[in-house]
N, C-alpha and C positions, 0 to 999 in steps of 0.2 A: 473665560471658563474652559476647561480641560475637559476635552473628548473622553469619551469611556466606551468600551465595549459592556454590554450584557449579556451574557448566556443566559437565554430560556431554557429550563430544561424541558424535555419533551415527556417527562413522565408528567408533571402535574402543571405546565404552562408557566410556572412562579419564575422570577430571577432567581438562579442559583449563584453564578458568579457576577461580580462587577470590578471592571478596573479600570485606570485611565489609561489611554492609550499615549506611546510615547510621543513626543517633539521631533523637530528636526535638529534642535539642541542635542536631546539626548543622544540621537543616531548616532549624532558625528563622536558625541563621547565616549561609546559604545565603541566603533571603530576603532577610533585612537586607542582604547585600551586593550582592546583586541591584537592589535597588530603589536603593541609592546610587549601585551604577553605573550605573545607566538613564539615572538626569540628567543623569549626564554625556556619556555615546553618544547620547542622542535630540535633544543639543545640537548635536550636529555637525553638517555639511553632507552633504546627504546624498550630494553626492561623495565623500565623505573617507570616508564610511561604505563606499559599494562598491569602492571604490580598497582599502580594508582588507582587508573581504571576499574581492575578486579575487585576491588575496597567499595569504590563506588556502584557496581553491581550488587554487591552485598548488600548494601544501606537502601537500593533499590529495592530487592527483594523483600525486607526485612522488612516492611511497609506495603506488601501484599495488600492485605486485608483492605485497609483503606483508599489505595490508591483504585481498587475495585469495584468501588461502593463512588467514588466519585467518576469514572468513567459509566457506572450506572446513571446517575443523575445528570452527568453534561451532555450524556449522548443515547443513551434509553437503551444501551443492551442490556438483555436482561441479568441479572445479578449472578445466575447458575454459570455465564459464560465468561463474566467479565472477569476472573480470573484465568483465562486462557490467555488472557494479550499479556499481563506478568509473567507466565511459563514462556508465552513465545519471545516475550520480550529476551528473557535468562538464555532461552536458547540461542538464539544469533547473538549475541553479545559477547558468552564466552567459546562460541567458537571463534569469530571474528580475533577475538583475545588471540586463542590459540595458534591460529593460524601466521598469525602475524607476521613472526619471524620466518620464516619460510617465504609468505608472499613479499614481504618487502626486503629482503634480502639483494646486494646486490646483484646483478646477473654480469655475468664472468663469460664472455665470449668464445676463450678458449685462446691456452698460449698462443705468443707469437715472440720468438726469439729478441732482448733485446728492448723488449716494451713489457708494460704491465697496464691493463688494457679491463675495465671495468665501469658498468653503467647502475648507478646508485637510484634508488627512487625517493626525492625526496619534496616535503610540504608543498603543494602549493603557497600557503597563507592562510588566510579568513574566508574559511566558507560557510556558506547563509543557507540555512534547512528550513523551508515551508512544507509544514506539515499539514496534512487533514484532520478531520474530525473523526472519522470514519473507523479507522485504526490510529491513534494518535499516539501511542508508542511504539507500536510496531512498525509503523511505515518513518518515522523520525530516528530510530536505533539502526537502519539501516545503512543512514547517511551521517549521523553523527557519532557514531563510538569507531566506526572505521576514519572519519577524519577524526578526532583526537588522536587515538592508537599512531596515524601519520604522519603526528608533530603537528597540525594546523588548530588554528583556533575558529572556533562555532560560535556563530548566532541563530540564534532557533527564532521563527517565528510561527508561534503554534496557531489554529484555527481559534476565532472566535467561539465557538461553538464548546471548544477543550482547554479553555489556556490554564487550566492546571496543572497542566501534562506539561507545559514548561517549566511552571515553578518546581515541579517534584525531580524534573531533571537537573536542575540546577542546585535542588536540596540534596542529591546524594553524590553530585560530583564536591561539592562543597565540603560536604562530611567526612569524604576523603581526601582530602586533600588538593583537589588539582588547584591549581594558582588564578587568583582573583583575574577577570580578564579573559581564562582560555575560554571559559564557557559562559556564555551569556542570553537570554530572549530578552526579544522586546516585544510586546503590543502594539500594533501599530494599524494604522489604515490601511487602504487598499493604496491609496496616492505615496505614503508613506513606506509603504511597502516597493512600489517600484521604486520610490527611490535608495532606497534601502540597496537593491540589486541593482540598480545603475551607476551606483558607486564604485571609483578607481580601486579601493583600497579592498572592496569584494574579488574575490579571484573564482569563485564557484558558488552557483546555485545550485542547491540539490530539491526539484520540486514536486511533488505530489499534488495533483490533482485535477482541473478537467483541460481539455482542449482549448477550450477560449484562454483560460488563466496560464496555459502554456504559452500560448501566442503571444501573452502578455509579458510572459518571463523573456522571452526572445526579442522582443522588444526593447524590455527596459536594460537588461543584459549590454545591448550593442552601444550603450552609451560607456561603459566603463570595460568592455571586452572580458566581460567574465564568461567564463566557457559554463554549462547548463548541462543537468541531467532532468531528465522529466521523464515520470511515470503519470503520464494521462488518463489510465479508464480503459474499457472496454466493453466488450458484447459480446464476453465469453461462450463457447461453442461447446456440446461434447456429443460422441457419436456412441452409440450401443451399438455393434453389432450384433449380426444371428449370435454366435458363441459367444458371446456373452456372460458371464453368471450374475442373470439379469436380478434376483435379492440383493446382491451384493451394489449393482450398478442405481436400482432405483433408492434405495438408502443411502449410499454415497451424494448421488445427484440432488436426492430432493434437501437432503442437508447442505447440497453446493446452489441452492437455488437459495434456501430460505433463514440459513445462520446468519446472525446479524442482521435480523430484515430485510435479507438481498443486499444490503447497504458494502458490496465489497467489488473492489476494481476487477477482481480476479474470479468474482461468483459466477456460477453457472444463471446463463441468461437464454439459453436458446440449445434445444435437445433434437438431434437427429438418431431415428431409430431404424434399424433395419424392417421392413416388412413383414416379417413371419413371429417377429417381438413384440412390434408395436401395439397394440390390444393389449398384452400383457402387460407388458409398460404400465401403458399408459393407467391402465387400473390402478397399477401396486402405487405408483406415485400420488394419485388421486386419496388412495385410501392413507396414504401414509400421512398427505398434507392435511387432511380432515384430524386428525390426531395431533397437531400441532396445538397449543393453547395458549391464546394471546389476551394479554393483561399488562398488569403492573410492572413493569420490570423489576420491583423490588421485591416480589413474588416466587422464591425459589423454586416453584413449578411453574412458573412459566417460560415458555419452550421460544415464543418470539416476543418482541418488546415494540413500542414504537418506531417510526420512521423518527428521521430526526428534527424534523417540523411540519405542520399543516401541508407547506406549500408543497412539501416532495413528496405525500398522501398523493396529493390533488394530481401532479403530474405522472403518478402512477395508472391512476385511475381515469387519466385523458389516456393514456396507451392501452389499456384495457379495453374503453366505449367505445377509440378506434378503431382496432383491430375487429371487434360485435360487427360492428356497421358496415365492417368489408368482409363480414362471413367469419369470423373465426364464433368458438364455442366457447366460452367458462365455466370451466367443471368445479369449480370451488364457490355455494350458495356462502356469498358474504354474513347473511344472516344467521350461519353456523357461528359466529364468531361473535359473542355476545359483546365483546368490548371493541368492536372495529363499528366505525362513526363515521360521518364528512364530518367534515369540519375539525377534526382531531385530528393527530398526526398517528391514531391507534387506525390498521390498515390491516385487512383479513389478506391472507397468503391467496395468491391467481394461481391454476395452471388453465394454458388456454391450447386449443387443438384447433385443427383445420384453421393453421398460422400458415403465410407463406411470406415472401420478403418483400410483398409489396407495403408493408403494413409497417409501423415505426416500433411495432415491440418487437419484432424480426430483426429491426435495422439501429436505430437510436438505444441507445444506453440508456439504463432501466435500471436505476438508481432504487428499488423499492423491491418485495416480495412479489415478483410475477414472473413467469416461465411459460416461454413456448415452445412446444413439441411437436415436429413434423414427422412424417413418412418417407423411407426412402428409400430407391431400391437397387442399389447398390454402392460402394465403397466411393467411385467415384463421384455419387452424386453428391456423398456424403461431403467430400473433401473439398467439390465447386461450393455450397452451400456456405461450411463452413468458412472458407476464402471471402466469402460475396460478404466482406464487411469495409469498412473504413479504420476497423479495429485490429490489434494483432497482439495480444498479452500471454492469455494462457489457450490452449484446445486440449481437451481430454479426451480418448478413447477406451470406451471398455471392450475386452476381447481375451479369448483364451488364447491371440497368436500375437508372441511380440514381435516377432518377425516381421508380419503382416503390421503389425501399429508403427514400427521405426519405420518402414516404409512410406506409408501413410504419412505418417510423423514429417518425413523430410520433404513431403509437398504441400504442408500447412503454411501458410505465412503469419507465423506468432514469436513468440518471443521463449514460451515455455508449452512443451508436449508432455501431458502427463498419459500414462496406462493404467487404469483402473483405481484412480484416484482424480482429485482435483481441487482447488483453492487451498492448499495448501506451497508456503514457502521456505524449501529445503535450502539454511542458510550456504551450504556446501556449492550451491548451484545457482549463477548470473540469474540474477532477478533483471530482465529485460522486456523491452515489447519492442515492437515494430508500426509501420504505419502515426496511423492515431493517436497508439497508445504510446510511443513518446522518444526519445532517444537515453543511451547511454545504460549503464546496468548499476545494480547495488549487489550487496551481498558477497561472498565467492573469494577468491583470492582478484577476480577478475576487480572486482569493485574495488580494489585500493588503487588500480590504476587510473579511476578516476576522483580520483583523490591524492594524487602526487604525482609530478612531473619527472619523466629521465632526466638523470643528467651526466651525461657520459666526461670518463677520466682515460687520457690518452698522456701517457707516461713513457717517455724514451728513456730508459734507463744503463745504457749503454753508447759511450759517445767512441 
């Protein structure tokens, strides 16, 4: 009998989706067509490659509506939002387009009498995209439209949780034409999946998601020496200073704590406020989060949707009881929030006060709608604080001195310093982390180099 995945959806508990999960037959079939087709797309001109591409963005687009309403159902954001991961999706897609020729251009070292002297960046091969549930086109158009765009050929392996988000990527590369072969997903297991990436014929992993499951890519990776990018997670930080324009900072934050259910690598998890703010803060955000209204996700007034199962409820709300029992406060009465349950994956938004970092929603990743907000009283404490994690992805600073925030900025150990903004990703700018949160970057012109090899031409042309 042949393995299946199911998707639960988290708005009404029912199977939404059901498939069988692939073989080790299929893998290998998968591969083999993979790497045939490469040679033949990495032949092309790399016009001809994004002219394809851009066909396929369209047919992408052009499927809005629906592709929105099923990321509502697989994964519970609410329906008002889930057309933003289509827009963001458009956005890094055809810059990435754009850019292209420019980043992948040869790089030309500079005459030398006698020789002609240039270094080309070209395909790796077959690179393998594990995507999440969480953002399941946004965080997979990172790593796959920059490798196609560099002549390699893609296997996607989407979450259980979204695997529709593969088949819709494969329906609009299809539509335009790209050649049977370059782009492919499978369904597969966890076992099936390491083998998947422990495969010779893989040349790069690109993976999204936690700590353990990284550990696991580095693992099954060193059996076929495929080189790995990993975006891990984190326990995003941001700091209000006095100067501040603190409406601006608590509507920004309480939207970076609690879009998408908190359910984002990059969400704000943990609020450092200058002293003479905090009181005020700490109010505006209070009231702003009472004003949030959690329900059905298919509810166009509703402002938050479920978690994305029971069990990630549950592990929110063990960071919560813990943090009570070691002294912290919760200012958000769950009972405000007529559809927040145990035992459902429906989950009333936290903010908790008198947090300090002995406590695991200061330190562990907080996968769900809760935030905690300390006291500080000054820049540096602000900056130890921020550091004191095992994480390093995004830190945000609000402040009227940018001066004073690049400063700042350049003693944080993360991957992205924003100013007066946050969980947001500017496809213009290396999506990376540090520590924890993982190796290597996507996005950027930086991000095709981890997507294609040098390969230097050393031409004596003069004998």
């Amino acid at each position: 009998m042949t393995d299946t995945l199911k998707t639960i959806s988290p708005v009404d508990g029912r199977v939404y989706v059901e498939r069988a999960l692939e073989t080790p037959a299929g893998i290998d079939r998968a591969l083999d067509s993979a790497r045939a087709a490469q040679r033949g797309w990495g032949s092309l001109p790399l016009s001809d490659r994004c002219r394809i591409l851009s066909k396929a963005v369209d047919a992408f687009v052009a499927k809005a509506n629906d592709i929105a309403v099923e990321i509502t159902w697989q994964m519970g954001r609410p329906i008002r939002h889930s057309p933003g991961e289509i827009r963001g999706f458009e956005e890094r897609a055809r810059y990435m387009l754009n850019i292209a020729p420019e980043a992948l251009a040869a790089v030309q070292p500079g005459d030398k009498a006698g020789f002609q002297r240039q270094i080309k960046r070209v395909p790796l091969g077959l690179i393998v995209v594990v995507a999440p549930w969480n953002y399941p086109y946004l965080t997979a158009v990172n790593a796959v439209l920059p490798a196609l765009i560099a002549g390699n050929a893609v296997v996607l392996k989407a979450s259980h949780q979204t695997p529709l988000c593969a088949e819709r990527f494969l329906e609009a590369f299809a539509s335009a034409g790209v050649p049977a072969g370059v782009f492919q997903y499978l369904h597969l297991s966890h076992a099936n999946t390491a083998r998947l990436m422990g495969d010779s014929r893989v040349a790069n992993v690109c993976f999204t998601g936690s700590v353990s499951g990284g550990r696991a890519v580095v693992e099954a990776t060193a059996a076929g020496f495929a080189t790995s990018g990993l975006e891990l997670g984190g326990k995003d930080p941001a700091y209000v200073r006095a100067d501040a324009n603190l409406a601006h900072a608590i509507d920004t934050l309480t939207d970076g704590a609690f879009y998408n259910a908190g359910q984002s690598c990059c969400g704000i998890k943990r609020i450092y406020v200058a002293a003479s703010r905090y009181e005020e803060f700490v109010a505006g955000v209070v009231d702003l989060t009472k004003k949030y209204r959690l329900g059905s996700p298919l509810d166009p007034e509703t402002t938050i949707g479920p978690v994305v199962r029971t069990s990630a409820a549950d592990a929110v709300r063990s960071q919560v009881r813990e943090a009570i029992a070691h002294g912290a406060r919760q200012l958000i009465d769950e009972a405000g929030f007529a559809a927040s349950a145990r035992g459902t994956p429906y989950l009333a938004p936290q903010v908790l006060v008198d947090v300090d970092h002995s406590m695991a929603i200061m330190r562990e990743e907080t996968f769900g709608p809760a935030v905690g907000i300390m006291k500080v009283a000054s820049d540096e404490e602000a900056v130890r604080l921020m550091n004191d994690s095992e994480f390093g992805l995004t830190a945000a600073i609000f402040s009227a001195d940018a001066a004073r925030a690049e400063t700042l900025g350049d003693a944080l150990e993360t991957g992205t310093v924003f100013l007066n903004r946050c969980d947001y990703l500017d496809p213009a700018l290396a999506w990376t982390g540090v520590k924890n949160s993982g190796r290597g970057c996507t996005l950027s012109r930086v991000g095709f180099e981890q997507l294609t090899r040098p390969k230097s031409y050393h031409f004596r042309t003069t004998l």
